[in-house]
C-alpha positions in Angstrom: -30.4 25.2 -12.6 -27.4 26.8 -13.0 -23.9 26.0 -14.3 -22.7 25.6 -11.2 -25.2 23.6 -9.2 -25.9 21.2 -12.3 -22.0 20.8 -12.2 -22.3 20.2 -8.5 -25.5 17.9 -8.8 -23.7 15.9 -11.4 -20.4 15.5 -9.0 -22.8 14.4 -6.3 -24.3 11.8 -8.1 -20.5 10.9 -9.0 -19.4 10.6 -5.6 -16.9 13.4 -6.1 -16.4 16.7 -4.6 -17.1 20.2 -6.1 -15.6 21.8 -2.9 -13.2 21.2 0.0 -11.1 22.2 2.8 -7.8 22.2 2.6 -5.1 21.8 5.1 -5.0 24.9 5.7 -8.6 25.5 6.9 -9.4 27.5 3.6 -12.2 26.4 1.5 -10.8 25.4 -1.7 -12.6 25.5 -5.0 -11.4 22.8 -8.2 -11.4 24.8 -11.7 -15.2 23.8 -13.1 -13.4 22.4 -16.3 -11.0 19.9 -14.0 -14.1 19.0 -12.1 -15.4 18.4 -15.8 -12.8 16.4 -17.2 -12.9 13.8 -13.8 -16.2 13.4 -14.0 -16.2 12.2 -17.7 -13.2 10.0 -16.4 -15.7 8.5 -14.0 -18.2 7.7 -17.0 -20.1 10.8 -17.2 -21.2 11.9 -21.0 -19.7 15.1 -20.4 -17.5 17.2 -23.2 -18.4 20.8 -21.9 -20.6 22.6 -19.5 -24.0 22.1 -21.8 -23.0 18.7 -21.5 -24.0 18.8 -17.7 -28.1 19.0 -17.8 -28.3 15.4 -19.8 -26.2 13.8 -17.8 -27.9 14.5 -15.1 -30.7 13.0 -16.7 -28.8 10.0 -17.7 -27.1 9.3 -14.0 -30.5 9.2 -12.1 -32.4 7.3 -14.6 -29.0 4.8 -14.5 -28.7 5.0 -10.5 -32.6 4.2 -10.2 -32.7 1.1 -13.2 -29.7 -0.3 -11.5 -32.4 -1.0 -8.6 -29.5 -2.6 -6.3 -25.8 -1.5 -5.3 -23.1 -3.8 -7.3 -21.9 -4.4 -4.1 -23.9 -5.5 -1.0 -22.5 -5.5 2.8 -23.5 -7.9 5.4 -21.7 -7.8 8.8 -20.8 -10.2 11.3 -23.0 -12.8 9.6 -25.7 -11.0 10.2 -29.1 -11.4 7.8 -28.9 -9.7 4.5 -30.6 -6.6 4.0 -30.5 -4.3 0.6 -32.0 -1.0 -0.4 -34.4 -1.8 -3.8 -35.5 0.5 -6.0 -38.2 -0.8 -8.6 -40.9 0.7 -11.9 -44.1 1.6 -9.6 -46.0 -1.5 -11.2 -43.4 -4.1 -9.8 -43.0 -2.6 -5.9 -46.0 -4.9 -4.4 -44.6 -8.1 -6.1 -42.5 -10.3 -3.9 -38.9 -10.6 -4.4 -37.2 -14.1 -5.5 -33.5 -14.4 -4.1 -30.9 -16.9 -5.1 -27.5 -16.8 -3.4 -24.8 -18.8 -4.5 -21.8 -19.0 -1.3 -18.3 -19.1 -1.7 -18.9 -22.4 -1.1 -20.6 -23.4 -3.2 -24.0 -24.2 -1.7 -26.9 -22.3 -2.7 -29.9 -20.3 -0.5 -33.0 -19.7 -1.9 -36.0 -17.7 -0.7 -38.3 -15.2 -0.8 -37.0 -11.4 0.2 -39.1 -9.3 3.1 -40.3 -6.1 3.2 -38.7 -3.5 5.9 -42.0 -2.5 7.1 -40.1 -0.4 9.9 -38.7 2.2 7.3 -41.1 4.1 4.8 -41.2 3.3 1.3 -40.1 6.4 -0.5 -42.1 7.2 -4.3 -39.9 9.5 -6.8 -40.9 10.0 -10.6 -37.7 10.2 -12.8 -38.3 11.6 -16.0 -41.8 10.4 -16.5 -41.2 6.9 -14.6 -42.9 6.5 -11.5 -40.2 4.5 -9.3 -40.7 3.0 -5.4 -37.7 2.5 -3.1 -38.2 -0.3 -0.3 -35.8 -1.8 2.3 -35.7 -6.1 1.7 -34.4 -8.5 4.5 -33.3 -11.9 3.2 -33.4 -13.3 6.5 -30.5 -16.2 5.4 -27.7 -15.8 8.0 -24.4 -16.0 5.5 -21.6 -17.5 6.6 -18.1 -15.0 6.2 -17.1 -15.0 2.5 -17.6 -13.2 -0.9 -21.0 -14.2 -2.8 -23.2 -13.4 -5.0 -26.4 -12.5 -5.4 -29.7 -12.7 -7.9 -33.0 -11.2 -6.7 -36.1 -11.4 -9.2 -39.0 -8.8 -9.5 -41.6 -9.7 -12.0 -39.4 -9.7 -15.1 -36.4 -7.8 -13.9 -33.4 -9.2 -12.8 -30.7 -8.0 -10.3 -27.4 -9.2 -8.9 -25.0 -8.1 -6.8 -21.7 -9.3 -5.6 -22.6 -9.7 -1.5 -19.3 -9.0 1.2 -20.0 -11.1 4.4 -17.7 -9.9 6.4 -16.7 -9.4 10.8 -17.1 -6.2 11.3 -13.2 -5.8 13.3 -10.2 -7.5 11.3 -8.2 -9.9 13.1 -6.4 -9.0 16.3 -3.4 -11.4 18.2 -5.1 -13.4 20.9 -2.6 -11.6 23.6 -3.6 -8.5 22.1 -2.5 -6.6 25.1 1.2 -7.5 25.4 3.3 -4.6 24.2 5.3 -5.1 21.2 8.3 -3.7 19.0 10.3 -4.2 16.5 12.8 -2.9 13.7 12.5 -1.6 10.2 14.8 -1.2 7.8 14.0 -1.1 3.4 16.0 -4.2 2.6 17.4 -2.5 -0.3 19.6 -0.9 1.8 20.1 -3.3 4.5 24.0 -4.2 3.9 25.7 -7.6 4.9 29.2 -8.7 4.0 27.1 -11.7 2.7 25.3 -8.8 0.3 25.8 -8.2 -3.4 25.4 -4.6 -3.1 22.3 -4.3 -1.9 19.6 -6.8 0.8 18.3 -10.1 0.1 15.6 -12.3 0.7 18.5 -13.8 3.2 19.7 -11.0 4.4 15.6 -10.3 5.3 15.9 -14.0 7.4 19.6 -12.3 9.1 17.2 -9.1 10.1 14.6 -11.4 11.5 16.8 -13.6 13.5 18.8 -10.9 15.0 15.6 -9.1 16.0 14.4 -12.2 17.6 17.4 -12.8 19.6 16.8 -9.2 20.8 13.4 -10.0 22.0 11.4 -8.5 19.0 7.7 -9.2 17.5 8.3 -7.3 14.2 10.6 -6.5 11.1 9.1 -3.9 8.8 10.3 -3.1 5.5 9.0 -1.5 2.4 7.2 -2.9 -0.1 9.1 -5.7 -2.3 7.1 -5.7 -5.4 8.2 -6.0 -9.1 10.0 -2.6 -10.4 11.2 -1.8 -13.7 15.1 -1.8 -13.5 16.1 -1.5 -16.7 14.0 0.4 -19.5 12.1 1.7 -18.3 13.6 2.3 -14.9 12.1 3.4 -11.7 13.3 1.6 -8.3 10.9 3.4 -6.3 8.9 0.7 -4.0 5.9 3.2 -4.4 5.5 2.6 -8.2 5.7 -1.3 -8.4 5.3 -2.7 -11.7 2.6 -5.2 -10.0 1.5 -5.5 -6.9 0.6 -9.3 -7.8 4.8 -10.2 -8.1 8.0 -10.3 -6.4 11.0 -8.1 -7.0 14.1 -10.4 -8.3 16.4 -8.1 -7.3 15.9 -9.4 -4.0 16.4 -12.8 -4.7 20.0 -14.6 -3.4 21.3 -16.2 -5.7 23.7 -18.6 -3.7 20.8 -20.0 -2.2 19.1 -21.7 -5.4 19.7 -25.3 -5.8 20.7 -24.8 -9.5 23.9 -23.2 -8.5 25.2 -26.4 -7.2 24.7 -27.7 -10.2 25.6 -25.4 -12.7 29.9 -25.5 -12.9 29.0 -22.6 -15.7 27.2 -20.7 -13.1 29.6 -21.0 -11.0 32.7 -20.3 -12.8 31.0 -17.1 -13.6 30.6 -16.0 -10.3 33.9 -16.9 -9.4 36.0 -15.3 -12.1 37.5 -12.2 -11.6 35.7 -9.8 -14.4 32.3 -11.0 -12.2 34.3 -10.2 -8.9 35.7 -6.7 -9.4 32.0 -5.6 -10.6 30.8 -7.5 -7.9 33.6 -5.5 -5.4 32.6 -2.0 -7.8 28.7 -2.3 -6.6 29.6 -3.3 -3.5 31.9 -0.5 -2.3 29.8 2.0 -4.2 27.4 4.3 -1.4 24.4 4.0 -3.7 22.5 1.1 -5.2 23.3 1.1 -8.6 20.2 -0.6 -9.6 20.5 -1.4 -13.5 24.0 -2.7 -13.2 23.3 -5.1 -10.0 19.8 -6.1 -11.7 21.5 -7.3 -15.0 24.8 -8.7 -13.2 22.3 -11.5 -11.1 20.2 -11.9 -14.2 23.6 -13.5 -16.2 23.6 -15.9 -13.1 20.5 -16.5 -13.4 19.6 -17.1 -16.7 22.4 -19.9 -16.7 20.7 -21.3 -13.6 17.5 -21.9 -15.6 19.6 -23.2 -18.6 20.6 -25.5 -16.4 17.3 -26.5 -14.8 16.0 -27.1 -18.3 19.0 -28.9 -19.6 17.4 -32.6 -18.2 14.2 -33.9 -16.4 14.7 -33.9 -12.9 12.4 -33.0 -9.8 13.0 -29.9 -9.7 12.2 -29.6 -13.5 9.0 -31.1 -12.8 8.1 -28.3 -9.9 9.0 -25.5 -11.9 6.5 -26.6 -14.3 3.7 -27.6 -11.9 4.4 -23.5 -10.9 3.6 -22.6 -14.3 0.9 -24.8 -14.5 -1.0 -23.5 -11.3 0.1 -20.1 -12.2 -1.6 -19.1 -15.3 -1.4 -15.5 -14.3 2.4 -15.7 -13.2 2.4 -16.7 -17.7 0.5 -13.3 -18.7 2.8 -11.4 -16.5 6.2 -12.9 -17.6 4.7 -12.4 -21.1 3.9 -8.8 -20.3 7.3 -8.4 -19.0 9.1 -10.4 -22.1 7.5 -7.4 -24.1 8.3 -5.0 -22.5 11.9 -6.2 -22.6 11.7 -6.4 -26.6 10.0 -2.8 -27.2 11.5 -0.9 -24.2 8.9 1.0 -23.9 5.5 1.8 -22.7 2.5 -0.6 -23.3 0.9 2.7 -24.3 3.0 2.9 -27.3 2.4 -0.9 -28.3 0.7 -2.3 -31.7 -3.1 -1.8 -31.0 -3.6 -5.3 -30.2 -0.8 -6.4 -27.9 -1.7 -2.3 -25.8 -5.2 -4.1 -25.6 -3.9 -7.0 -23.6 -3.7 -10.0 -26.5 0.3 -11.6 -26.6 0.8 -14.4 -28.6 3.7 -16.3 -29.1 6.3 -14.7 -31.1 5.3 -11.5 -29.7 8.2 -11.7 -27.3 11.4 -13.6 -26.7 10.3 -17.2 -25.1 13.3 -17.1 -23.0 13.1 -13.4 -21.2 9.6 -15.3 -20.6 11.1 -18.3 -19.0 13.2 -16.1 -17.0 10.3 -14.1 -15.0 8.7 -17.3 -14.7 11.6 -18.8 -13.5 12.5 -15.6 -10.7 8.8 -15.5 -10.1 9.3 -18.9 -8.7 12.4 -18.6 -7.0 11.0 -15.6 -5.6 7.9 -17.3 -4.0 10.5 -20.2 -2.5 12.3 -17.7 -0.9 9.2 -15.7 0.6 7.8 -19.5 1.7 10.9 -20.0 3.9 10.5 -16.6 5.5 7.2 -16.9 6.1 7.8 -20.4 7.6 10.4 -18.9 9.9 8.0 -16.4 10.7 5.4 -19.5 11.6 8.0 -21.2 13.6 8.3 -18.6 16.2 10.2 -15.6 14.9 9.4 -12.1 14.8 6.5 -11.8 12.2 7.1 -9.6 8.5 5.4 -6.2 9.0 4.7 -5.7 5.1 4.1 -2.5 3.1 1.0 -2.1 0.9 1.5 0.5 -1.6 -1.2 3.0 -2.3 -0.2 3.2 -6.4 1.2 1.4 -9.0 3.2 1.7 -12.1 1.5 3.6 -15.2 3.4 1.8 -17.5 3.0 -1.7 -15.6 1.5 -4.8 -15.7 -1.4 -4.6 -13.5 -2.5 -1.6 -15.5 -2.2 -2.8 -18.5 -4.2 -6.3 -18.0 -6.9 -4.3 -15.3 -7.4 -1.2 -17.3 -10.8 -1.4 -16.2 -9.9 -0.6 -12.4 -7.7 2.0 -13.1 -8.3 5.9 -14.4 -5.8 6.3 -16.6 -6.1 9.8 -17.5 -5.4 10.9 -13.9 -2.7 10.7 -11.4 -3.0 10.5 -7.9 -1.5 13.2 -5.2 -2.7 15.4 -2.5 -3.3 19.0 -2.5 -1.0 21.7 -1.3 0.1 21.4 2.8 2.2 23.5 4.8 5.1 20.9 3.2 4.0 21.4 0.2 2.7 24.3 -1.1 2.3 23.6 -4.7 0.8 20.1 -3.9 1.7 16.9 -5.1 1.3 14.7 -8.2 2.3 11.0 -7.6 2.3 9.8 -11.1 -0.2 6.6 -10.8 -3.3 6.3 -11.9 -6.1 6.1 -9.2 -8.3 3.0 -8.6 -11.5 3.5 -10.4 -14.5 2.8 -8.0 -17.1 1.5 -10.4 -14.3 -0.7 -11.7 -13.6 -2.1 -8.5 -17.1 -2.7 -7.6 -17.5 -4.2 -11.4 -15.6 -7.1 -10.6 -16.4 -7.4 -6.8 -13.3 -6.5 -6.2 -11.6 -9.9 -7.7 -8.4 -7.1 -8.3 -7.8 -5.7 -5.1 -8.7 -9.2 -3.1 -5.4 -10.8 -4.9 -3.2 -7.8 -4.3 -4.1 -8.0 -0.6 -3.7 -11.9 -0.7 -0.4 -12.0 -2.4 1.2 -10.3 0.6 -1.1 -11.3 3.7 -0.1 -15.1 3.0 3.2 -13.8 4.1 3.0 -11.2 6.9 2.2 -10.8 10.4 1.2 -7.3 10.0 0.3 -5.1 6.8 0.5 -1.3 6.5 -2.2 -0.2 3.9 -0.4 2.9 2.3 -2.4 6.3 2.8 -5.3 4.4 4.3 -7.3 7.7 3.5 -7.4 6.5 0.1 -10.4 3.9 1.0 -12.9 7.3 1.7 -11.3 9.6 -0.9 -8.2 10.0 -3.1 -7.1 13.2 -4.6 -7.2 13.1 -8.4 -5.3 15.4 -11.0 -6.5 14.9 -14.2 -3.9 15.0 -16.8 -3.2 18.5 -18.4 -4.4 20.4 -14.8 -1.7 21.4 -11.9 -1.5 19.2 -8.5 -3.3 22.8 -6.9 -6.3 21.3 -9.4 -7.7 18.6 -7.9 -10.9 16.8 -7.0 -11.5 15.0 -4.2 -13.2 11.4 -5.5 -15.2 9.4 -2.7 -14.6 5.3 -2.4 -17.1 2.9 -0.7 -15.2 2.7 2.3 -17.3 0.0 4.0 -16.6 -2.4 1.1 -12.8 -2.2 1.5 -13.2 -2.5 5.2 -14.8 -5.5 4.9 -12.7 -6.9 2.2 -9.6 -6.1 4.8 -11.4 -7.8 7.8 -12.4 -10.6 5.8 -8.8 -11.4 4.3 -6.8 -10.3 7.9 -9.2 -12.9 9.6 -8.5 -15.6 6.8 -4.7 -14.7 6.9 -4.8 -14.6 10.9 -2.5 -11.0 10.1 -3.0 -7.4 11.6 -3.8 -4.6 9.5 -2.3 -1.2 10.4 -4.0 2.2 8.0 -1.3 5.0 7.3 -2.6 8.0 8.9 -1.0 10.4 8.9 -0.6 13.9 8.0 -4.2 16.2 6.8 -7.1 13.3 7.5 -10.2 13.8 8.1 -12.1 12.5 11.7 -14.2 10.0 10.1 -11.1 8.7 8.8 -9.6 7.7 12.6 -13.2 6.8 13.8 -13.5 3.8 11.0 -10.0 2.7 11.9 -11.2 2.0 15.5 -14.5 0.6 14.6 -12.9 -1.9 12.3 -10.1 -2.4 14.7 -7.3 -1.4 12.3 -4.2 -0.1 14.0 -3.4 3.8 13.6 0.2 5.2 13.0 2.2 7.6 15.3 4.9 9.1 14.2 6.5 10.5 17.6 8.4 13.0 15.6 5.3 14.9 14.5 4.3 15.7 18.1 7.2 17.5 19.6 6.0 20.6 21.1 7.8 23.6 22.8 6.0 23.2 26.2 8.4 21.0 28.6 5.6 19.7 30.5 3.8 18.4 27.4 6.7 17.9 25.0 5.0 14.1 23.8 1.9 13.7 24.1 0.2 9.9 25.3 -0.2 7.7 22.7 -3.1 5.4 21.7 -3.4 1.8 22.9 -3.7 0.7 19.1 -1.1 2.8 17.4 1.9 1.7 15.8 4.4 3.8 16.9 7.7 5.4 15.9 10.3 8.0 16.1 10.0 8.4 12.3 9.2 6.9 8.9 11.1 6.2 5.5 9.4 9.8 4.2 10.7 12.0 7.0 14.2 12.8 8.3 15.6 10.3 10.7 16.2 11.2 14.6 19.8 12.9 13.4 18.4 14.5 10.8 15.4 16.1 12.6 17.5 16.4 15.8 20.0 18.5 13.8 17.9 20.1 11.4 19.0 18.5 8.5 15.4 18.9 6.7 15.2 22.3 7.3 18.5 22.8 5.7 17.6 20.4 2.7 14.4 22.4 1.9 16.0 24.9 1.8 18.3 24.1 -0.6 15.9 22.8 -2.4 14.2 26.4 -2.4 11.2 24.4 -0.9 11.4 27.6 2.0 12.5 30.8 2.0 15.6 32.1 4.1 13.3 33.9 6.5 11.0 30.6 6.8 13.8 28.3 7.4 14.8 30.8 10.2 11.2 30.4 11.9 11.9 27.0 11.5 15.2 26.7 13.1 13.9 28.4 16.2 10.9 26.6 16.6 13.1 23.2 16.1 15.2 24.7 18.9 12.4 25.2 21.6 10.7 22.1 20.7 14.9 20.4 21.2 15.0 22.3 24.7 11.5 20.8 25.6 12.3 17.2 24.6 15.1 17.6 26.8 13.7 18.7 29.7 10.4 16.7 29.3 12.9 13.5 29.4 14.9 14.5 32.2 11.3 14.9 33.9 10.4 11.6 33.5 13.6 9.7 34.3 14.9 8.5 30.9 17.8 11.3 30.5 20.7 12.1 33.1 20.7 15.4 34.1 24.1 16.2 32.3 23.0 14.1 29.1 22.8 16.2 26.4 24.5 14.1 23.4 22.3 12.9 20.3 22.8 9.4 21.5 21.4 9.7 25.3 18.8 11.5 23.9 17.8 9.1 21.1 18.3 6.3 23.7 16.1 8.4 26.3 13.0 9.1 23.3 12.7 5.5 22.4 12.5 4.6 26.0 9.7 7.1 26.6 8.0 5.6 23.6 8.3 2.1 24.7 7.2 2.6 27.7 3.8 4.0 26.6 0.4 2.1 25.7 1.5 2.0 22.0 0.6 -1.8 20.5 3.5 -1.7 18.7 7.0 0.4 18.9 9.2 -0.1 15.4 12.3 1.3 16.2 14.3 2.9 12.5 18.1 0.5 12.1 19.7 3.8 10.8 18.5 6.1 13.8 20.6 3.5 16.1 24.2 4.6 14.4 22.8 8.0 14.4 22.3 8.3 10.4 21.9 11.8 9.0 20.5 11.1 5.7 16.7 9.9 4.7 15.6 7.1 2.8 13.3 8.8 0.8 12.6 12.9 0.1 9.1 13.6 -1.2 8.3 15.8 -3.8 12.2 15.0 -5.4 13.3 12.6 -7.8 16.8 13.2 -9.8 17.1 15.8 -6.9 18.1 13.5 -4.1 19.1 9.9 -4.2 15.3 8.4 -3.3 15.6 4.8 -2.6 19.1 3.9 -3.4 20.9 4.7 -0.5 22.8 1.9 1.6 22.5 1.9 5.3 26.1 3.2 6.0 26.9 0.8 8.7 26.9 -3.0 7.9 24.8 -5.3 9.8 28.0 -7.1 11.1 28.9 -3.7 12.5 25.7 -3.0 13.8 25.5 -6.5 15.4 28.6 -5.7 17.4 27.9 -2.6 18.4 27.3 -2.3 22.3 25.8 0.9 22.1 23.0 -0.6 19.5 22.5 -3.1 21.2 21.8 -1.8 24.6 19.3 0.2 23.3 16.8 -2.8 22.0 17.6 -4.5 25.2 16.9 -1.7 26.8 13.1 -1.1 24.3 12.7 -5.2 25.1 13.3 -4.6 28.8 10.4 -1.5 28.8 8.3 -3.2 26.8 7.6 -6.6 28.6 7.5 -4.8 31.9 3.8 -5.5 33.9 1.7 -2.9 33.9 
């Protein structure tokens, strides 16, 4: 062979990709020695190019001793049946099978032959092998189990995913629905201290219920490093096992009535005018908020501790029943004490061993102690939630954290010397690098999953709804290996139909919907699993706006979840406006003669909007300002088959300014702007107002 089909051969065998297209249509090829360096990421015994002949040798004689997958599918409780690939002398003996349930009974049997489908022979270096199809005709019941099938003398297992095909759906799945979103980082109440809380998060869902809402969406509300190192970004959580503190509200935990230290604190005037500082300020100044609560709460816990009492006694059942909530506060107690890196540790405590005296006991308290807090406070949204109210649409996040702690205990699931990102767009021309390390397949499937199942869990126990991140990510993920430009990459293939399972197993359990991000460059197969697993699609209206008046919007899908915009894109002022062409601009993201195509085609596709609403009844003939025509897009939107409509807070006072800016970091103030209107003001506000009674109105009308 030559170089470059052994390197392709190899890539095969690795799942991963030696070629694609790109968004542009144009067949892109990776540099060989990228396409190299991720394939010895993904276990391949590869240093250089003459490398590439062995391991081929090595991945087909591995791949064909393995005899079954790690991972084993079963839908809809339907019979078991496995691919087997066995040594020529053991294909005519009868397979044993033991299978232990997640329930702890056992089946035992003896496997059947496929007769239907041809056994296949192949000789791999030298050794004669047989592949067979075996039906263990046991019907499992939904759950994750494990499997041990004996040939002769050889001995498999396999972790076995018994799993509905479709994830859970609301029993009045055809009632329209809507809601509002808002990141509660930003979401402002005179109640606030300087940025949302876990109460200000029950305010948002009460109000939307009084408006007739099904949904609140926010952004993800994991734990972030907020002090060194720092990074607020809800994209690059520190875990996505843990709550963020900085959400928690203080006033609300019972320690505050009886701590008079506590107390005083908050009440004296050094604590106030900070307090008034963080407040007034327009962005969240994260590091200063984050270590003004912590003084409170660090004399709430001294106070817990100070005597036995029954809430004593729960706090230390938490810990008890929460061995994993003690390596995490550990983890975060050192990194508190080195402020720095794991990477950068003493070899034993990067490896994942802390002992006592390897960090302050009483930064470990604390995490424990806001871990718990934070889990009361989720607990009484979620049984809000229960009791009637508008469900919590909660954000998955695709990445996490280099430098955090679910890298650093699960090293084995993650490729550490990689980042994930996406290849250049029309958006993006130089690509993008998002800084986390991918998921490592083999990893994953290495511990059936027991990593990703408790990510999942720790937020469906609270949600209505769940947005999986760049739901793409479950087929293939873009990887840059370190030391190669984001225009570099390799596409790396996942076993989708595990991780659909795994979500239609854990939706069902949770009785939550799941909806996949899906937007921007993805391929068709990508849509076409959504459906068959019944996971709800995205629309982003915004992205559909074309200059033909008849067909300015197109219909959308009965399924999708649908908005005007998302926390990545400008909001209806800003697009209406132009605002994004004018901040890539300035961002020398365009060029001036680019932002000038830009700016017309934003003002045909303006002109049609406007005309295709007057069309269809939602906007008075002399109607031309922002609001009538925000009021007038929404409607449209409502009115259609979308499942759900979430309607943006910050579009309904008209804000100018995004959330988020992708592809900027010190450039633009990503994630720490305040919703410029206060929730008493928008609560008040007639023209607001009108406009969800109006969306409530559209969307419980008969069809």
């Amino acid at each position: 062979m030559t170089v470059r089909n052994l390197l392709h051969n190899v890539a095969r065998l690795f799942n991963t990709q030696t070629i694609f297209y790109d968004a542009f249509g144009r067949l892109r090829h990776p540099p060989p020695e990228a396409v190299l360096r991720v394939l010895r990421i993904l276990g391949a015994p590869v240093e250089r190019m003459d490398d590439l002949a062995d391991a081929l040798r090595q991945r087909r004689q591995f791949l064909w001793r393995r005899g079954i997958d790690p991972v084993i599918v079963a839908w809809d409780g339907a019979p078991l049946r496995l691919k087997l690939r066995l040594p020529s002398p053991l294909a005519t003996l009868e397979p044993r099978y033991r299978i232990a349930l997640e329930s702890g009974e056992v089946f035992e049997g003896k496997g059947q032959s496929d007769s239907r489908i041809k056994t296949v022979e192949r000789s791999i270096e030298g050794v004669g092998y047989v592949t067979q199809w075996i039906n263990l005709p046991e019907k499992l019941p939904l759950g994750y189990h494990s499997l041990h099938l004996q040939v002769g003398d050889r001995t498999f297992e396999s972790y076995v995913l018994s799993s509905a095909l479709q994830s859970h759906s609301a029993a009045d799945a055809e009632v329209r629905r809507w809601g509002l979103f808002c990141p509660l980082y930003a979401f402002a109440s005179q109640k606030s201290w300087g940025t949302g809380s876990f109460s200000d998060l029950e305010r948002f869902i009460d109000f939307t219920g009084k408006m007739g809402g099904d949904f609140v969406g926010t952004l993800p509300l994991l734990s972030a490093f907020l002090d060194e190192p720092f990074n607020p970004s809800p994209y690059a959580p520190v875990s996505r096992l843990f709550w963020n503190e900085f959400y928690l509200d203080v006033t609300r935990i019972p320690e505050l009535q009886r701590s008079p230290v506590a107390r005083a604190m908050i009440h004296s005037s050094l604590f106030q005018n900070e307090l008034e500082h963080l407040r007034a300020a327009p962005l969240i100044e994260y590091r200063q908020l984050m270590a003004l609560k912590r003084k409170v709460l660090e004399e709430l816990l001294r106070t817990l501790m100070n005597r036995a009492t029954k809430r004593r006694a729960a706090f230390e059942r938490f810990i008890e029943t929460h061995p994993q909530a003690q390596d995490y506060a550990a983890f975060r107690a050192k990194v508190e004490r080195e402020r720095a890196s794991w990477d950068l540790w003493p070899a034993a405590h990067r490896d994942g061993r802390l002992a006592a005296g390897d960090y302050d006991e009483k930064a470990k308290q604390y995490h424990l102690y806001v871990q718990w807090q934070a889990d009361e406070q989720m607990h009484a949204l979620a049984e809000k939630t229960k009791a009637g109210g508008p469900a919590l649409y909660l954000d998955f996040p695709l990445g996490v954290n280099r430098d955090g702690y679910d890298v650093w205990r699960e090293r084995q699931v993650f490729a550490l010397e990689a980042s994930g990102g996406a290849p250049p767009d029309s958006f993006f021309t130089k690509g993008q690098n998002w800084g986390f390390p991918p998921l490592q397949p083999e990893g994953l499937r290495q511990q059936g999953y027991r990593y990703y199942i408790a990510c999942l869990r720790h937020h469906l126990q609270y949600a209505g709804m769940l947005r999986i991140d760049h739901v793409m990510g479950l087929h293939r993920l873009y990887w840059i290996p370190h030391g190669f430009a984001p225009t570099e990459g390799i596409y790396v293939h996942y076993p989708a139909e595990e991780f659909y399972a795994i979500l239609s197993l854990e939706s069902r359990r949770y009785q939550a919907e799941i909806v996949g991000e899906n937007l921007g460059t993805v391929p068709p197969y990508v849509n076409t699993a959504l459906a068959k697993h019944r996971i709800h699609s995205m629309h982003v209206s915004q992205f559909c706006v074309t200059d033909e008046p008849k067909r300015a919007l197109p219909e959308v899908a009965r399924d999708a979840v649908a908005s005007l915009n998302t926390h990545d894109t400008p909001t209806f002022a800003g697009f209406w406006h132009g605002g994004d062409i004018q901040d890539r601009l300035a961002l020398e993201l365009l060029s001036p003669s680019e932002a000038q195509i830009l700016w017309q085609q934003r003002a045909s596709a303006r002109e049609a909007l406007i005309s295709f609403l007057k069309s269809r009844g939602w906007l008075k003939e002399d109607a031309a300002e922002p609001l009538a025509i925000l009021r007038a897009w929404l409607a449209q939107l409502a009115s259609g088959d979308a499942y759900l409509v979430l309607v943006n807070l910050e579009d309904l006072w008209l804000e100018p300014l995004p959330q988020n800016v992708p592809g900027t970091w010190d450039e633009r103030p990503n994630w720490k702007r305040k919703a410029s209107v206060s929730f008493e003001q928008m609560r008040k506000s007639d023209a607001a107002t009108a406009i969800l009674k109006a969306i409530d109105e559209i969307r419980r009308r008969e069809r």
